[in-house]
C-alpha positions as CSV (number, residue, x, y, z in Angstrom):
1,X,3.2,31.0,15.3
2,X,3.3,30.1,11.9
3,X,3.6,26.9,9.6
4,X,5.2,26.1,5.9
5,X,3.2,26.4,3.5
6,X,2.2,22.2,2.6
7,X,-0.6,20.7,-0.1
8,X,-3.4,17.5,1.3
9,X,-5.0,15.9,-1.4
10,X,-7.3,12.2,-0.8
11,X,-10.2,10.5,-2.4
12,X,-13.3,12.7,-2.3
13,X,-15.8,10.3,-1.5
14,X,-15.2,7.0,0.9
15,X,-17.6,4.9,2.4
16,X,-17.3,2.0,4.5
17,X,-19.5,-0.7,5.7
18,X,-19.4,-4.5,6.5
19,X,-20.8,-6.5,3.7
20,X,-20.8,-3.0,1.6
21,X,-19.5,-4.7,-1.5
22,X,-23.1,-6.7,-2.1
23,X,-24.2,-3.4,-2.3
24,X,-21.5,-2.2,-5.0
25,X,-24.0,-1.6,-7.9
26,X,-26.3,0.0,-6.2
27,X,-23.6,2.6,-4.5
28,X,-22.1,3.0,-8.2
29,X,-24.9,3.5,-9.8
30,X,-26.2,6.3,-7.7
31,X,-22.8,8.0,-8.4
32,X,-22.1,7.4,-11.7
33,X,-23.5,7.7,-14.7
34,X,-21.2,5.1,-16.5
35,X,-22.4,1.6,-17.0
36,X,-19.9,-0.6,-19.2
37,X,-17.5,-1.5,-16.2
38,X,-14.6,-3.3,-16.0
39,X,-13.7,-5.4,-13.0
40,X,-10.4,-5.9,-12.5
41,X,-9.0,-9.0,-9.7
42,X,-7.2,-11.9,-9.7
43,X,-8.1,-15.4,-10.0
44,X,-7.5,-16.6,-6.1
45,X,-10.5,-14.0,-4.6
46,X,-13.0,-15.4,-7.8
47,X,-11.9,-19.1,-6.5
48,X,-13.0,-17.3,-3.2
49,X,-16.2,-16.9,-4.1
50,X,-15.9,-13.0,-3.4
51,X,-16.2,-12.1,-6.6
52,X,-19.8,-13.6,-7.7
53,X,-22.1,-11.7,-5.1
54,X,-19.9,-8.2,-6.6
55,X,-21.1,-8.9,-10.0
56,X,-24.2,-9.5,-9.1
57,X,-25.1,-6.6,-7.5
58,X,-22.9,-4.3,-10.5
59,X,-25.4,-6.4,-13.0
60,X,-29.0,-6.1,-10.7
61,X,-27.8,-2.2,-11.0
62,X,-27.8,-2.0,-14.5
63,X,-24.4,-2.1,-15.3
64,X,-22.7,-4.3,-18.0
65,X,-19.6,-6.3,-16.5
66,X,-16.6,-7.3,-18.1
67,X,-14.4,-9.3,-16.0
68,X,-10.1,-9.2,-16.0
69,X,-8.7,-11.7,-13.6
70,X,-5.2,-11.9,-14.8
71,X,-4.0,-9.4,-12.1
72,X,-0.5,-11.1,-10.5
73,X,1.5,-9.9,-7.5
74,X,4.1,-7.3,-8.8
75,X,2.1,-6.9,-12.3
76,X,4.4,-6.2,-15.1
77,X,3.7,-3.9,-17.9
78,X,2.8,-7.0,-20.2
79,X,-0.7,-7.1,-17.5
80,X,-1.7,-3.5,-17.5
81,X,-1.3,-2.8,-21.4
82,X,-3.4,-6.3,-21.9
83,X,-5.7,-4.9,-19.5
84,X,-5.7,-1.6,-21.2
85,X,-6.3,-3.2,-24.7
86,X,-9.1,-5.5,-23.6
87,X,-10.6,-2.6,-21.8
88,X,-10.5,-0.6,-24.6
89,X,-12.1,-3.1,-27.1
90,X,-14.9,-3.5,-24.9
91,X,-15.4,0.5,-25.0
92,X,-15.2,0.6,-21.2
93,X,-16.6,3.9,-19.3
94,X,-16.1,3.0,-16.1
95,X,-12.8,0.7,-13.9
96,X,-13.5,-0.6,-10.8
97,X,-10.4,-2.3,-8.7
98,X,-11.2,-4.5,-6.1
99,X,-8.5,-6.8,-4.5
100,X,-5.0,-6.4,-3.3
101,X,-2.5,-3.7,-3.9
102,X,-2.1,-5.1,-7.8
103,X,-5.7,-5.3,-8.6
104,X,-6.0,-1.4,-7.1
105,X,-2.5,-0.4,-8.9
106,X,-3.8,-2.0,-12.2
107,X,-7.2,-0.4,-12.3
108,X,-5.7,2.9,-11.9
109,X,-3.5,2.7,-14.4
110,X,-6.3,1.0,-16.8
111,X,-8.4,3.8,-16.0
112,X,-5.9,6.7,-17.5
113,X,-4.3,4.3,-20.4
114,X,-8.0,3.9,-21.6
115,X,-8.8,7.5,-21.5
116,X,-6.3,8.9,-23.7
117,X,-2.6,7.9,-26.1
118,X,0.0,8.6,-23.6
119,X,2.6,5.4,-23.3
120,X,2.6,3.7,-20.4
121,X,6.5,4.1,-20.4
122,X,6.6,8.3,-20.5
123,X,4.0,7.9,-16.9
124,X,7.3,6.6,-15.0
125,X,7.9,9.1,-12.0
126,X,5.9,12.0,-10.6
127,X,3.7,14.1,-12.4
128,X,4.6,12.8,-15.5
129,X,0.6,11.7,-16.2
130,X,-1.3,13.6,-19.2
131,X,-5.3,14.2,-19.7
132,X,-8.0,13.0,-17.7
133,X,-8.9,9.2,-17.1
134,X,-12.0,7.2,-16.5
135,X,-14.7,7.2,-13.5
136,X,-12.7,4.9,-10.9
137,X,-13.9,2.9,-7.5
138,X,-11.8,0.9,-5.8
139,X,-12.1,-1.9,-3.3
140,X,-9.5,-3.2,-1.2
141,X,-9.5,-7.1,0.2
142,X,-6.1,-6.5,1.8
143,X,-5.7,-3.9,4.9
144,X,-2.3,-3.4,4.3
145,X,-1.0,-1.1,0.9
146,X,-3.8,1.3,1.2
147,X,-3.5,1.9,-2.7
148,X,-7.4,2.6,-2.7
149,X,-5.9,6.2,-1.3
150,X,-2.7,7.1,-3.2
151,X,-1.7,8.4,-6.4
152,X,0.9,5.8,-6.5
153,X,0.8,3.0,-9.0
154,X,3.8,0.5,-8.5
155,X,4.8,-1.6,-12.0
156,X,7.4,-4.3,-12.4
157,X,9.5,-3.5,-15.7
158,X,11.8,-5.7,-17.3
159,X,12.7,-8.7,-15.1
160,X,13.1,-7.4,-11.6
161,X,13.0,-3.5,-11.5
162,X,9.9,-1.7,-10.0
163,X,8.8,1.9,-11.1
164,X,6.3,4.0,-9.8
165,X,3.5,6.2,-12.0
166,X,3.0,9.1,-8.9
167,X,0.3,11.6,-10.5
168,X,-2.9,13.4,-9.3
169,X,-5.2,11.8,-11.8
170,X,-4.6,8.1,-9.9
171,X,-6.7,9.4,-7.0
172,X,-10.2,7.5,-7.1
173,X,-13.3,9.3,-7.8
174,X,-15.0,6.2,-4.6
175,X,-13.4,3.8,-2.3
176,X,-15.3,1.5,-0.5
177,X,-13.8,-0.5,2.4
178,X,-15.7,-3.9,3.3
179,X,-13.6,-5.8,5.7
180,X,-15.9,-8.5,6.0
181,X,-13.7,-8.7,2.2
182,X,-10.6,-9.5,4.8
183,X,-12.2,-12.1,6.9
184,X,-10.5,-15.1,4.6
185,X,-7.4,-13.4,4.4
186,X,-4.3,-16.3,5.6
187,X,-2.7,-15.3,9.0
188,X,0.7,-14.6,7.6
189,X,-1.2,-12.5,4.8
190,X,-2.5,-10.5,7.8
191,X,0.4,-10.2,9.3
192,X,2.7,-9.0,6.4
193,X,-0.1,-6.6,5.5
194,X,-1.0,-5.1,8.5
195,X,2.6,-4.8,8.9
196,X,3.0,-2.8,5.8
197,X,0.7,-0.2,6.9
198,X,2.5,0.6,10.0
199,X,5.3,0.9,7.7
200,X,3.3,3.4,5.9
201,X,2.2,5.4,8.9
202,X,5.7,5.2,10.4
203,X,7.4,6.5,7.0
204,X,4.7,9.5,6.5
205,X,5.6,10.5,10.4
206,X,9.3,10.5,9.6
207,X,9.7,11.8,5.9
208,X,11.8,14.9,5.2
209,X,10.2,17.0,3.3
210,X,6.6,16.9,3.1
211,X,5.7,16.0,6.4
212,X,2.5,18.1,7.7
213,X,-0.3,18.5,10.4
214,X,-2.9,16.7,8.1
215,X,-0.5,13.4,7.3
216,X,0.8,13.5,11.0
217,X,-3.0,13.4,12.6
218,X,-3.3,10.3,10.2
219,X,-0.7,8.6,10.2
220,X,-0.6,8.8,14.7
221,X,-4.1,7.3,14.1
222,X,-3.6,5.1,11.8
223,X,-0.6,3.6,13.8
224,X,-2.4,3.4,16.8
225,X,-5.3,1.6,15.4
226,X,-3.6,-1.1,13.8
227,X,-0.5,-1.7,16.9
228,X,-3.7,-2.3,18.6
229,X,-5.8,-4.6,16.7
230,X,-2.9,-6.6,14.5
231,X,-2.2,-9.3,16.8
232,X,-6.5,-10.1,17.1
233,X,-6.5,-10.2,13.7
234,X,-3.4,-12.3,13.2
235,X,-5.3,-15.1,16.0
236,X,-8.5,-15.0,15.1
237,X,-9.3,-13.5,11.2
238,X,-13.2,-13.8,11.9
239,X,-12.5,-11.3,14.5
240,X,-14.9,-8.6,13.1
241,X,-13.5,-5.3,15.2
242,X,-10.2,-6.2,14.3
243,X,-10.3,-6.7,10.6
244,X,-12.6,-3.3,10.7
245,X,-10.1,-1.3,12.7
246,X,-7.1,-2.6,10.6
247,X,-9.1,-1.8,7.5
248,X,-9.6,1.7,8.1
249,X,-6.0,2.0,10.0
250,X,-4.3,1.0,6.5
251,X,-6.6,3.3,5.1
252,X,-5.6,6.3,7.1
253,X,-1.7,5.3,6.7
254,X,-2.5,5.5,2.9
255,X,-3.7,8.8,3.5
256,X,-1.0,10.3,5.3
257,X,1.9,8.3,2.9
258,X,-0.2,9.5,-0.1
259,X,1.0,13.1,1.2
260,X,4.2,12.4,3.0
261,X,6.0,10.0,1.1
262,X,7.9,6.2,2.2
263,X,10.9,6.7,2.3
264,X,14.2,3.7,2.6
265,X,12.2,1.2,4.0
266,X,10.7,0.7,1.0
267,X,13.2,1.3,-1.2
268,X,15.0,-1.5,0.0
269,X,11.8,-3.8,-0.2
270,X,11.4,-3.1,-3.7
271,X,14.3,-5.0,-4.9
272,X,13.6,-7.8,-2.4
273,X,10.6,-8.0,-4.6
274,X,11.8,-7.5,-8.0
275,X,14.7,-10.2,-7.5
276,X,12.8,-12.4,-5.1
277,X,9.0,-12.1,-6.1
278,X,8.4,-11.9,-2.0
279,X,4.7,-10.2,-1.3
280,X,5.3,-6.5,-1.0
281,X,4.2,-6.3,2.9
282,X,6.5,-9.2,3.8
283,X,9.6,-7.8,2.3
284,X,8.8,-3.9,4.3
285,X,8.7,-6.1,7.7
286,X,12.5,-7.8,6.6
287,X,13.8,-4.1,6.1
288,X,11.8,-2.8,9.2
289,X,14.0,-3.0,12.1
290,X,17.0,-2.4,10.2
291,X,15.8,0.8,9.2
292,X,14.3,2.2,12.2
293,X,17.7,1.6,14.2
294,X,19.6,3.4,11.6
295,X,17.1,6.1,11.3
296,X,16.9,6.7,15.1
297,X,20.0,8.9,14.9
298,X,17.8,12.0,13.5
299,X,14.0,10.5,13.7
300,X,14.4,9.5,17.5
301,X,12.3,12.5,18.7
302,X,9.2,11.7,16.6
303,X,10.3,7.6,17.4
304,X,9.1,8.6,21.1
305,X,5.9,10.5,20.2
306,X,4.7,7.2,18.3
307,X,5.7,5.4,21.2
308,X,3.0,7.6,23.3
309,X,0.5,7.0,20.5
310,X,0.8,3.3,20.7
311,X,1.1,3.7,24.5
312,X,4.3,1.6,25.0
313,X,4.8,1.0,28.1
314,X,7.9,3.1,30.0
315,X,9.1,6.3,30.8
316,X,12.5,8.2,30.1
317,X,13.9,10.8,27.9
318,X,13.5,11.1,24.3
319,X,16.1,8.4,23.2
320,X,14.9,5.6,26.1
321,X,11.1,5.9,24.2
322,X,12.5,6.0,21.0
323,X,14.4,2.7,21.5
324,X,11.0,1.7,23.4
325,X,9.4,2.0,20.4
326,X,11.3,0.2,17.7
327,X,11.8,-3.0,20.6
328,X,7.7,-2.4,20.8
329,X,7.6,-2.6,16.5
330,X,9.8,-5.6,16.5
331,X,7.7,-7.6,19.5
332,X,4.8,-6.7,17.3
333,X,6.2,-8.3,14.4
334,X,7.5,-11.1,16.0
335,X,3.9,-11.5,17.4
336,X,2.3,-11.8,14.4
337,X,4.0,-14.6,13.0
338,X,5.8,-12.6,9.7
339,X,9.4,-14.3,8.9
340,X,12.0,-11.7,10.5
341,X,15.0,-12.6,8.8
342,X,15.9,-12.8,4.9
343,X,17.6,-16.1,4.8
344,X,14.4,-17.6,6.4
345,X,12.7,-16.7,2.6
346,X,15.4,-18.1,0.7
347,X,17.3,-14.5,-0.1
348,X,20.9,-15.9,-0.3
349,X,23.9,-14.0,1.3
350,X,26.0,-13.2,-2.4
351,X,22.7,-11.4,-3.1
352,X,23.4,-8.6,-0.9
353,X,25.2,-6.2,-2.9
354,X,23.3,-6.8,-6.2
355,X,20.3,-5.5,-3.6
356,X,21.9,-2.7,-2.6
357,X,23.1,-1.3,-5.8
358,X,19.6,-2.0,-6.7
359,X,17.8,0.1,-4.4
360,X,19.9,3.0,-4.6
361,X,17.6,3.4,-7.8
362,X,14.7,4.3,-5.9
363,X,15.7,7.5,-5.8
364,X,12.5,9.2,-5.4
365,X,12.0,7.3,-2.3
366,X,15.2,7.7,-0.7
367,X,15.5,11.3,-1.3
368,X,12.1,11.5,1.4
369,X,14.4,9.1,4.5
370,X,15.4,11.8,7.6
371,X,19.2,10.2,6.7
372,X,21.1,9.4,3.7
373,X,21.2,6.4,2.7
374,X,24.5,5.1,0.5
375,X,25.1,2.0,-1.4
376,X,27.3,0.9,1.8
377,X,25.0,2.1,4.2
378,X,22.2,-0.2,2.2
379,X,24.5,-3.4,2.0
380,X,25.0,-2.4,6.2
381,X,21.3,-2.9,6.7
382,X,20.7,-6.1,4.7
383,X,23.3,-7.2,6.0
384,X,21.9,-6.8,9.4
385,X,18.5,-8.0,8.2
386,X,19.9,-11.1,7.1
């Protein structure tokens, strides 16, 4: 028996603990040699208080702090290149991102833009990244995007379009996950998040092309761990082995997506985004259902394996556990308390073809769905989301 030839690449060194970030400077410090470090989050987690007992510990470690805290959801280029230029000013040698998908997509962008000329504008697409970059940790607050894995840094240009910077050097040099850093995260936070990363796993399972042994074993695991523990942490967000196993499950699911790209799920959240300015998790968990039924036609087979990994209840032949499995995924999210349709967050029925002449643009994520997707098919399916 043999097996086509496939590439794995991940973050080298991870470590996870609750209440780990207090201890940030002291695990930096022993790994780097690098002491002028910029912190990049957004002004809600300092208002949190998260921030303060971070800086702390980087400045009882010896390291000299500058703070950015201008980090929006869907940053546009106007955040990163101020970023970059304050960075560069200070004479920054190390980036640490610690926050949501934003703050972790910002820093590391920061952390090449500051380490060499290339424009931000010729890093659009995959591969495209020159040179080296910075030393760069990363911290996620959010158990949902699993940027702290990927080589994937997602931009907003112009008013609504997103791009994506896809290149080796984005990979982090140390990830920490704290998910005592989740505890204060809102329930409908949680639930759009933790969403998101099933999306991921679910995606890396079903992609066309680069789908392997290494991103399968992941992404099954990282499934099953959150399908188990989203609802607890939905109910109860001080529930400690919840927020830990949906930590490491979005993790995991940015492991295996990192390898075995998303696919039309997201590409038809991303203009949801650009047009709508909806949270990135929220608007994968709209497109959700609409894309699993469509895809079921070719992607029912691996459909019923994840339906044994989240041990949905039934029996029956490949296409009775498939369906099994996408009614399981939309009780889930219906159980978490995410809105389900897009008129109930104000997207407006005239929209719908602006959307799906929009998304046929993410091309390099629609090339990666097990079935083509046209500009009709993508009007079909918000359509049906609406």
């Amino acid at each position: 028996m043999t097996s086509n030839a496939f590439g794995f690449t991940t973050v080298a060194d991870i470590f996870v603990e609750w209440g780990g970030s207090k201890q940030l400077g002291a695990l930096l410090a022993s790994r780097f040699d690098a002491r002028r470090a910029l912190l990049i989050t957004d002004r809600g987690l300092i208002e949190a208080g998260l921030i303060e007992p971070v800086e702390k510990s980087l400045v009882a470690a010896g390291f000299n702090v500058t703070l950015f805290d201008q980090v929006v959801a869907d940053p546009p280029e106007s955040v990163v290149l101020g970023c970059a230029d304050m960075a560069k000013t200070k004479q920054i040698d190390i980036v640490i991102g610690l926050g949501g998908g934003s703050s972790l997509d910002i820093a590391k962008l920061v952390a090449v833009l500051i380490a060499n000329d290339q424009p931000l504008t010729e890093m659009y697409g995959i591969g495209n990244v020159k040179g080296n970059r910075l030393p760069l940790a990363l911290v996620p607050t959010t158990a949902g995007t699993g940027s702290e894995v990927t080589n994937i840094s997602i931009i907003t240009t112009g008013e609504t379009t997103k791009m994506g910077v896809v290149s080796r050097q984005l990979y982090g040099d140390f990830v920490l996950l704290d998910a005592e850093l989740t505890v204060g995260l809102p329930q409908i936070h949680t639930a759009a998040t933790g969403i998101d990363a099933m999306v991921h796993a679910i995606e890396a399972y079903t992609s066309k092309f680069k789908k392997n042994p290494l991103s399968d074993a992941l992404a099954r695991e990282a499934l099953r761990l959150l399908s188990d523990n989203l609802i607890a942490a939905c109910k109860d967000g001080t529930n400690r082995a919840a927020r830990e196993k949906m930590l490491l499950g979005a993790m995991l699911a940015g492991q295996a997506f990192a390898n075995s790209p998303v696919a039309a799920v997201h590409a038809l959240a991303y203009p949801l985004g650009g047009h709508y300015h909806l949270p990135h998790g929220l608007t994968n968990a709209l497109m959700l259902g609409p894309v699993l039924r469509y895809n079921a036609k070719v992607a029912a087979p691996l459909y019923a394996e994840l339906a044994d990994v989240m041990a949905v209840p039934g029996t029956g032949n490949v296409t009775a556990r498939s369906d099994a499995f996408v009614a399981h995924m939309l009780t889930l999210m219906d159980e978490s308390g995410a809105p389900r349709r897009l008129r109930d967050v104000k997207v407006t029925d005239n929209s719908l073809s602006m959307l799906a002449k929009d998304a046929m643009k993410q091309s390099r994520l629609l090339v990666n769905n097990p079935v083509e997707i046209t500009e009709e098919d993508a009007l079909t399916l918000y359509r049906e989301a609406f």
